[in-house]
C-alpha positions in Angstrom: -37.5 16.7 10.8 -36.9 13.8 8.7 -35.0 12.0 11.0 -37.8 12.0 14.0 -40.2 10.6 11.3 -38.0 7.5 10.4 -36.9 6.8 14.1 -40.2 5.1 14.9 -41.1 2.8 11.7 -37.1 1.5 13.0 -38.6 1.1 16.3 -41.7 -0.7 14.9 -39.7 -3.0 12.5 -37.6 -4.9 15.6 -40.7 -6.0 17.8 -42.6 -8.6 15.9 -46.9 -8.1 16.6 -48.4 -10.3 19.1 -51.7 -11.5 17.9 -54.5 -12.2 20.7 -57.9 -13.7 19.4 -60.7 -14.1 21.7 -63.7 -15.7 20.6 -67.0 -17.7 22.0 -68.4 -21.1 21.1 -72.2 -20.9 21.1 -71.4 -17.9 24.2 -72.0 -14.5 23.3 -68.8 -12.4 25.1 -69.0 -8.7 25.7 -66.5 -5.9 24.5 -65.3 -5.4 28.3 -64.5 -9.2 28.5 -62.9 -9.7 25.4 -60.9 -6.7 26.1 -60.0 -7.5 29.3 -58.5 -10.9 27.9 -56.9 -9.6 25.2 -54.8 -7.2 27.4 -53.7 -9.5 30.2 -52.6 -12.2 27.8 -50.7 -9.5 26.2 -49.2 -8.4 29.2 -48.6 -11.9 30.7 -46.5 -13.0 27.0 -45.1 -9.5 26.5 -43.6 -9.4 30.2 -41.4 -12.1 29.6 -41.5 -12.2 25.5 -41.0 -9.5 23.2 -44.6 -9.6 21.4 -43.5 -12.7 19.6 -46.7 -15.0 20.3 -49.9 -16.1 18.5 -52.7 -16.3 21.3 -55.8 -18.0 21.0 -58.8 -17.9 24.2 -61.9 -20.0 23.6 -64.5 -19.3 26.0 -67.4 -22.3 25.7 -69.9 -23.6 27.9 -69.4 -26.7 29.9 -72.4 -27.8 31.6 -73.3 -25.7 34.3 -69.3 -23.9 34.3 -67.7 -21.3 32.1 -64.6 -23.1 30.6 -61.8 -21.5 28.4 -58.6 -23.8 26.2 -56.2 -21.2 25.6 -53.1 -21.8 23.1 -49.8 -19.4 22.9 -47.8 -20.4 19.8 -44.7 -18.2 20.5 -42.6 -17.6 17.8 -39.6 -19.9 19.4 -41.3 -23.0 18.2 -42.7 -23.3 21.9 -46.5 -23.7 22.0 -48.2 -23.5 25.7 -51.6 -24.7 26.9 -54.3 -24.0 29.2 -57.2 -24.4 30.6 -59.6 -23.3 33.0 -63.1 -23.7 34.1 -65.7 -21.5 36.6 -68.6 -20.5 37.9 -68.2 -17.8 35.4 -66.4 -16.2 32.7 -64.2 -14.2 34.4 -63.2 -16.8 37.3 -62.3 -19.3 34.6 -60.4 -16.7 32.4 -58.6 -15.7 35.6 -57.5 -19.7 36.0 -56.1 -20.0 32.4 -54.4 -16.5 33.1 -52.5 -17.9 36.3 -51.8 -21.6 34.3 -50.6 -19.4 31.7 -48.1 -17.2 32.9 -46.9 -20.1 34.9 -46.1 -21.9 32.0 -44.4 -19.2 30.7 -42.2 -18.0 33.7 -41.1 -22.2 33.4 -40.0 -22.1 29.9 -38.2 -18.9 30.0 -36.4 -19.5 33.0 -35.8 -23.2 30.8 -34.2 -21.2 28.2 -31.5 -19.4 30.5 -28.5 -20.4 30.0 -28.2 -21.3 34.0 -24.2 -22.4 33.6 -22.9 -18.4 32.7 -21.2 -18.4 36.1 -19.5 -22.0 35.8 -16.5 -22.5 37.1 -13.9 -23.5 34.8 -10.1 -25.0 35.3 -7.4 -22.4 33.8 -4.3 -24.5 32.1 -2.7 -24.0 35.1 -5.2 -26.3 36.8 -6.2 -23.7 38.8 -10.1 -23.3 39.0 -11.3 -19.9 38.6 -15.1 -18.0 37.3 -15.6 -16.6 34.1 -16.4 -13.2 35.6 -12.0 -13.0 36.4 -12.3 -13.6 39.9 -10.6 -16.7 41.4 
């Protein structure tokens, strides 16, 4: 019994918490759209990221548009911004989303290390892959 109590808190203690903050300036935001942000940024860092990020979304008025500055400070050192603007909330939020995961999809395939499959010459001058085949 024990043993299935510990084997979560182990599970817990590798992931490191994501931490989404959504707030207004001089806008008042509902519970269903401050929801809704918080879980598609989470799921557009944690699909590529293991819940290593610090998230802030700013929704503010900009004349007669909805704009939103996002910021993603991921753990890495990498820090990713965006910005959208709308009609309304949502349409602008759903801008910053797609500049956003963009960003993200860019700097992790950045971080790839794209030369695993290389070709290198054996002693024997021979050229042949990593992977054994030649």
């Amino acid at each position: 019994m024990e043993h299935l109590l510990r084997e979560p808190r182990a599970e817990l203690a590798r992931y490191k918490v994501m931490t989404v903050r959504v707030s207004g300036k001089q806008i008042d935001l509902g519970t269903s759209l401050r929801g809704l942000a918080r879980e598609k940024l989470q799921g557009a860092i944690a699909k590529h990221f293991d819940g290593d990020a610090d998230i802030n979304a700013v929704f503010s008025h900009d004349g007669p548009f909805t704009r939103v500055d996002c910021t993603a400070h991921l753990f890495s050192g990498a820090v990713l911004k965006a910005e959208g603007e709308g009609k309304d909330a949502h349409i602008a939020f759903d801008a910053v989303l797609s500049h956003l995961e963009k960003q993200v999809r860019r700097y992790k395939r950045r971080l790839k290390n794209h030369h695993e499959r290389a070709s290198v010459r054996d002693l024997d001058g021979s050229k042949s892959d990593l992977d054994g085949s030649k």
